[in-house]
DSSP file (Angstrom, degrees, kcal/mol; ACC not computed):
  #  RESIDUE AA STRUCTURE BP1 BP2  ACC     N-H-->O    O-->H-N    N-H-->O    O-->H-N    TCO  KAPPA ALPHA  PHI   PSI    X-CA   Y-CA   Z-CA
    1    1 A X              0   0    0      0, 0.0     6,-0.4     0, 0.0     4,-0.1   0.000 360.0 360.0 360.0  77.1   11.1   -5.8   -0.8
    2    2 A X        +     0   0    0      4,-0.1     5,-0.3     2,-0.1     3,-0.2   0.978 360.0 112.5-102.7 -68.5   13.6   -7.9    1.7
    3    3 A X  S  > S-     0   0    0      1,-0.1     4,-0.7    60,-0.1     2,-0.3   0.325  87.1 -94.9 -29.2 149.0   11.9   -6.0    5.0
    4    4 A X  T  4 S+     0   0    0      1,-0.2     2,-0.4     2,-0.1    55,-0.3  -0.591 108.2  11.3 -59.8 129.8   10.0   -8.5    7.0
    5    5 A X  T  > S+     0   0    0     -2,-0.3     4,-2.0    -3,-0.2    -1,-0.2  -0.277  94.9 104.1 129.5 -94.7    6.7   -8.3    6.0
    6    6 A X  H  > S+     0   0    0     -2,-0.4     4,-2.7     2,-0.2    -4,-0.1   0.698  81.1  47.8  -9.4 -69.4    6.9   -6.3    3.0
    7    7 A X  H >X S+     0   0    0     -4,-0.7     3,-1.4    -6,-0.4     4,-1.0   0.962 111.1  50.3 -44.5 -84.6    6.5   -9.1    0.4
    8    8 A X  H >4 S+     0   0    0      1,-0.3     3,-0.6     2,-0.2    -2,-0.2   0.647 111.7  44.1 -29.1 -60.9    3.6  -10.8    2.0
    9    9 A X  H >< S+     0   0    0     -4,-2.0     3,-1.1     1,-0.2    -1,-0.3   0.861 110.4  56.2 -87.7 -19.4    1.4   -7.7    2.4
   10   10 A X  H << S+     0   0    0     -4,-2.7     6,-0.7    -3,-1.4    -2,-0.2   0.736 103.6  59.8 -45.0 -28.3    2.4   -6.5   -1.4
   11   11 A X  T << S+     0   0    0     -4,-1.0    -1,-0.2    -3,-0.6    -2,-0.2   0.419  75.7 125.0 -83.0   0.3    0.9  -10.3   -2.6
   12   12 A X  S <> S-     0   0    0     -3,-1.1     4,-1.3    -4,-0.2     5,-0.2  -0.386  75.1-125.3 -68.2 150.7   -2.4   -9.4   -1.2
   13   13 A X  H  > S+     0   0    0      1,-0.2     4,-2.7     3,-0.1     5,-0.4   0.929 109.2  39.8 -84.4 -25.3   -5.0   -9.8   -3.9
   14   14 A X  H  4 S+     0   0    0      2,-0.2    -1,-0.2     3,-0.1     4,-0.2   0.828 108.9  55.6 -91.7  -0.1   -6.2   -5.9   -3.3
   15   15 A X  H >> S+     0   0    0     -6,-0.2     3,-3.9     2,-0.1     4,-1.3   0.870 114.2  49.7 -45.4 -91.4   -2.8   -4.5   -2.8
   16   16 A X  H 3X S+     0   0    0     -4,-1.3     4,-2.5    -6,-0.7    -2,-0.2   0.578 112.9  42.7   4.9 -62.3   -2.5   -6.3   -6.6
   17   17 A X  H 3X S+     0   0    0     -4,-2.7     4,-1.1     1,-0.2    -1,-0.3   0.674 113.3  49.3 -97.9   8.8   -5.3   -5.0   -8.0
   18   18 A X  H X4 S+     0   0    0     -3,-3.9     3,-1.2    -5,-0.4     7,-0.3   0.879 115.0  41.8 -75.3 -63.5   -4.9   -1.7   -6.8
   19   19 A X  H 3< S+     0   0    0     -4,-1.3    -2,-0.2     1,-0.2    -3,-0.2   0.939 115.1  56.7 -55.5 -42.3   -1.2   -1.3   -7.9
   20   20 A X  H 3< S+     0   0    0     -4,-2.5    -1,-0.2    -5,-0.2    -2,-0.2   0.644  92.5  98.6 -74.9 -36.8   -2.5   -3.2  -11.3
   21   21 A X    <X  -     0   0    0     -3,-1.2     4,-0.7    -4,-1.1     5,-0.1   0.069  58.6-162.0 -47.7 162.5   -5.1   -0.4  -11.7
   22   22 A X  H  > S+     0   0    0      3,-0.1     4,-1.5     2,-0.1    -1,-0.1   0.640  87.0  56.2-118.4 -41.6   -4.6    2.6  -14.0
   23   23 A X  H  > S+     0   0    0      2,-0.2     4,-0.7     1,-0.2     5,-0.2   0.987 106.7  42.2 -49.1 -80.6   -6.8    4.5  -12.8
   24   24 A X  H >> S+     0   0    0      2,-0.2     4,-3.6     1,-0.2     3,-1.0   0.932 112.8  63.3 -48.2 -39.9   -5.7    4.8   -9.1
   25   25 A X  H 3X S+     0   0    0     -4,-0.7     4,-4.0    -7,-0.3     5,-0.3   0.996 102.2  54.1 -41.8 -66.4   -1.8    5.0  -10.9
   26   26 A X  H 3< S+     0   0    0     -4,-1.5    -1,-0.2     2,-0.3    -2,-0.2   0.074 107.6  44.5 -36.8  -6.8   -3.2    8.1  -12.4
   27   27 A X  H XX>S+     0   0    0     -3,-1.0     3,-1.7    -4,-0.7     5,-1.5   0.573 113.9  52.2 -85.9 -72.2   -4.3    9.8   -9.1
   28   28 A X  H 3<5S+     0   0    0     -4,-3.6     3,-0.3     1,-0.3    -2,-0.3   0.721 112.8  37.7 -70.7  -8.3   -1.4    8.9   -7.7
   29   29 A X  T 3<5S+     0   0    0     -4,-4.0    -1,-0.3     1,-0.2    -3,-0.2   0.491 115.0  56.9-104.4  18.7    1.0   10.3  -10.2
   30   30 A X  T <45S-     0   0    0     -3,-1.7    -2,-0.2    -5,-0.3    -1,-0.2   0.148 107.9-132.5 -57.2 -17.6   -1.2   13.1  -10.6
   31   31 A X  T  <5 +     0   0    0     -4,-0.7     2,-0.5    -3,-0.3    -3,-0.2   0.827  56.5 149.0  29.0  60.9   -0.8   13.5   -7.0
   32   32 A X     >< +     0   0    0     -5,-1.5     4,-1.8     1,-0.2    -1,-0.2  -0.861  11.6 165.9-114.7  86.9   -5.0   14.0   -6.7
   33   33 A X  H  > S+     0   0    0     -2,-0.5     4,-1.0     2,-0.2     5,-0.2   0.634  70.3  55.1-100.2 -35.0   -4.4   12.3   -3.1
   34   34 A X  H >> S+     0   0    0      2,-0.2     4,-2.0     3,-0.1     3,-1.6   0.998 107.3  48.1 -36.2 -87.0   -8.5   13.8   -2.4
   35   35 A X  H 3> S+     0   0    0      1,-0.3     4,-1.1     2,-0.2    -2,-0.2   0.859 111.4  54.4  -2.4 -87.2   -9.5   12.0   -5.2
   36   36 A X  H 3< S+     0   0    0     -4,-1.8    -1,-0.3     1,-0.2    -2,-0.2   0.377 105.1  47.0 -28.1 -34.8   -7.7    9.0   -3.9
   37   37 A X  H << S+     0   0    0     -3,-1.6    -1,-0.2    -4,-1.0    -2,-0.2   0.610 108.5  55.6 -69.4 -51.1   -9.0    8.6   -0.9
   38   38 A X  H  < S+     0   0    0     -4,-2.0     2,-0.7    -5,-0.2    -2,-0.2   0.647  75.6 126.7 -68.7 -19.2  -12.4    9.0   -2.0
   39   39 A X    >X  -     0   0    0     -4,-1.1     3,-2.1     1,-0.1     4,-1.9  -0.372  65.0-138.6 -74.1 119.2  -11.9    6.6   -4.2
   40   40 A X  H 3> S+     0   0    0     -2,-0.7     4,-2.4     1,-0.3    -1,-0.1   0.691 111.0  47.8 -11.3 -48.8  -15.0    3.1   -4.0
   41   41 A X  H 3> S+     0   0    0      2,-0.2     4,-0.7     1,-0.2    -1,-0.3   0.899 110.4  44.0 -71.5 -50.7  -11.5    0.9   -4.6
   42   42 A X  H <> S+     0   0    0     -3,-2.1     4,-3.3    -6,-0.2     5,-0.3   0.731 116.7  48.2 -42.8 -49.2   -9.3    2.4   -2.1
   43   43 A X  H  X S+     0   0    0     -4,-1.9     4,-1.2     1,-0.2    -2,-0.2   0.899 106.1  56.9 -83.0 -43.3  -12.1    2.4    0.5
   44   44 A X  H  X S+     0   0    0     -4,-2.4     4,-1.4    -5,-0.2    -1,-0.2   0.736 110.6  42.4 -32.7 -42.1  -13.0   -1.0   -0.1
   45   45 A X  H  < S+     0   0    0     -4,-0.7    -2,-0.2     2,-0.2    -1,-0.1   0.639 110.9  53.1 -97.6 -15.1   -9.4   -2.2    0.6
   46   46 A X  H  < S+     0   0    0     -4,-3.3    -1,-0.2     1,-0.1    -2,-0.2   0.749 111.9  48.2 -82.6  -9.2   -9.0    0.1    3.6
   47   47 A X  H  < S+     0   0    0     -4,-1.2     2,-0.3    -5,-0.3    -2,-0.2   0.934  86.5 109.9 -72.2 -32.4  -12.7   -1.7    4.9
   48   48 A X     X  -     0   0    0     -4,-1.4     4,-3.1     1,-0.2     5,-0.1  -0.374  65.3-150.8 -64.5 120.4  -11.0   -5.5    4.0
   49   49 A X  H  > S+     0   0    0     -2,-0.3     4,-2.0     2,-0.3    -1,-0.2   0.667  93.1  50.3 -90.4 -45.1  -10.5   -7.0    7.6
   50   50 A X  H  > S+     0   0    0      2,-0.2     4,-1.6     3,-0.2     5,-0.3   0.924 115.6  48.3 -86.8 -53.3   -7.4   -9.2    6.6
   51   51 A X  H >> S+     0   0    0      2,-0.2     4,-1.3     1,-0.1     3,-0.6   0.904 109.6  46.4  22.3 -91.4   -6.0   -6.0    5.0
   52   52 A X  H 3X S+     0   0    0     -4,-3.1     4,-6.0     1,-0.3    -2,-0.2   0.845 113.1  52.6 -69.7 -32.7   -6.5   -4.0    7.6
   53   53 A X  H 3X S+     0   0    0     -4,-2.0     4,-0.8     1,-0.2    -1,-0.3   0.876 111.8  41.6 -53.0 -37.8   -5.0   -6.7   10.1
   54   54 A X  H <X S+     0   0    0     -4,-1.6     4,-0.6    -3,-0.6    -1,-0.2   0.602 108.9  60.6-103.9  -2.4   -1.8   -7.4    8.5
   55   55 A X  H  < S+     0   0    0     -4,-1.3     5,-0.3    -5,-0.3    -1,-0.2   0.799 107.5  48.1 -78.4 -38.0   -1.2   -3.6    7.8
   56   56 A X  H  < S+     0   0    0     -4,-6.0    -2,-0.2     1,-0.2    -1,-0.1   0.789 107.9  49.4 -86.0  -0.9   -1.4   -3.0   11.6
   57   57 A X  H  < S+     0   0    0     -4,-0.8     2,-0.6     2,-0.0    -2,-0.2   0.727  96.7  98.8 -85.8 -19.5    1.0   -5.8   12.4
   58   58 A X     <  -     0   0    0     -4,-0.6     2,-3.0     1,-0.1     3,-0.1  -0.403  68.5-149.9 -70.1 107.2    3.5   -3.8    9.3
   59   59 A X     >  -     0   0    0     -2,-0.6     4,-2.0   -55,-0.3    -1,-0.1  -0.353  18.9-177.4 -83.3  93.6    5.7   -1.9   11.1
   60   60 A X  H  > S+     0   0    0     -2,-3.0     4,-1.2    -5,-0.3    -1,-0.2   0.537  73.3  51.7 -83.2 -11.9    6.2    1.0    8.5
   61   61 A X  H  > S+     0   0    0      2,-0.2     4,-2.4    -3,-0.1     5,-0.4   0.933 111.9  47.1 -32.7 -72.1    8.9    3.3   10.3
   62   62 A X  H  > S+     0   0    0      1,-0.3     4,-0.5     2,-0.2    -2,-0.2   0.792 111.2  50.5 -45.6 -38.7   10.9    0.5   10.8
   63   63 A X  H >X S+     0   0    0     -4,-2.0     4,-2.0     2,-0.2     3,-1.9   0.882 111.9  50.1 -43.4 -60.2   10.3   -0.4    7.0
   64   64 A X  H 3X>S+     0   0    0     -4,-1.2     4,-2.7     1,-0.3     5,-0.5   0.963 110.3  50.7 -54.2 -63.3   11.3    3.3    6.0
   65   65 A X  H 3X5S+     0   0    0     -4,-2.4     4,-0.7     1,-0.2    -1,-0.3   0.773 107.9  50.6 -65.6  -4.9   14.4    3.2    8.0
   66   66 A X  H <X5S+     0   0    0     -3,-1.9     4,-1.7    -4,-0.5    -1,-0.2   0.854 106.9  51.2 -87.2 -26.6   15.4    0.3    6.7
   67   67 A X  H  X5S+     0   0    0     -4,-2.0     4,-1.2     2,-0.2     5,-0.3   0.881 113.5  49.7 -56.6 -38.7   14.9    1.5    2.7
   68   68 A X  H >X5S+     0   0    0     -4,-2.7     4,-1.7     1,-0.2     3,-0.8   0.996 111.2  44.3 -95.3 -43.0   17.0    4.6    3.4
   69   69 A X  H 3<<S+     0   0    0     -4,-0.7    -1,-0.2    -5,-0.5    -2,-0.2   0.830 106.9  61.5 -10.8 -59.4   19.9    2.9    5.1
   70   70 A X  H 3< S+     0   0    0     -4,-1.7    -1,-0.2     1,-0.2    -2,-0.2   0.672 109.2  45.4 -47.7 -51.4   19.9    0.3    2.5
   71   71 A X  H <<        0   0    0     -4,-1.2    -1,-0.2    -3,-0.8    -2,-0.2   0.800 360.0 360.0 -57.1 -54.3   20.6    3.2    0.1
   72   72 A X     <        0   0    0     -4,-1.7    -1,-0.2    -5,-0.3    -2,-0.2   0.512 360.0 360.0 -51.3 360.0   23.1    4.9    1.8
């Protein structure tokens, strides 16, 4: 995760325990994206206010065009 950014908002402790969950894995590789959404965990961490802040400073295009460049 070299994008600016990237790192930082991955270390957050509910990024963490989200990715760390099994459950929410299990939705998402189930691809039950409803589900997901709906889920008490999820909802929590879109409601967290330092979250939400440093996800609208993330500029996630740019991110994407730099991961598929990077590849190429």
């Amino acid at each position: 995760m070299s994008f600016p950014g990237a790192h930082e908002l991955s270390e957050h402790p509910k990024i963490i325990a989200l990715r760390n969950d099994q459950d929410i894995s299990q939705m998402l590789g189930q691809r039950r994206l409803l589900e997901l959404i709906q889920d008490p965990r999820i909802i929590d961490a879109a409601n967290d206010p330092d979250l939400r802040a440093r996800l609208k400073k993330f500029d996630l295009n740019a991110a994407l065009t730099y991961a598929t460049q990077k590849q190429q």
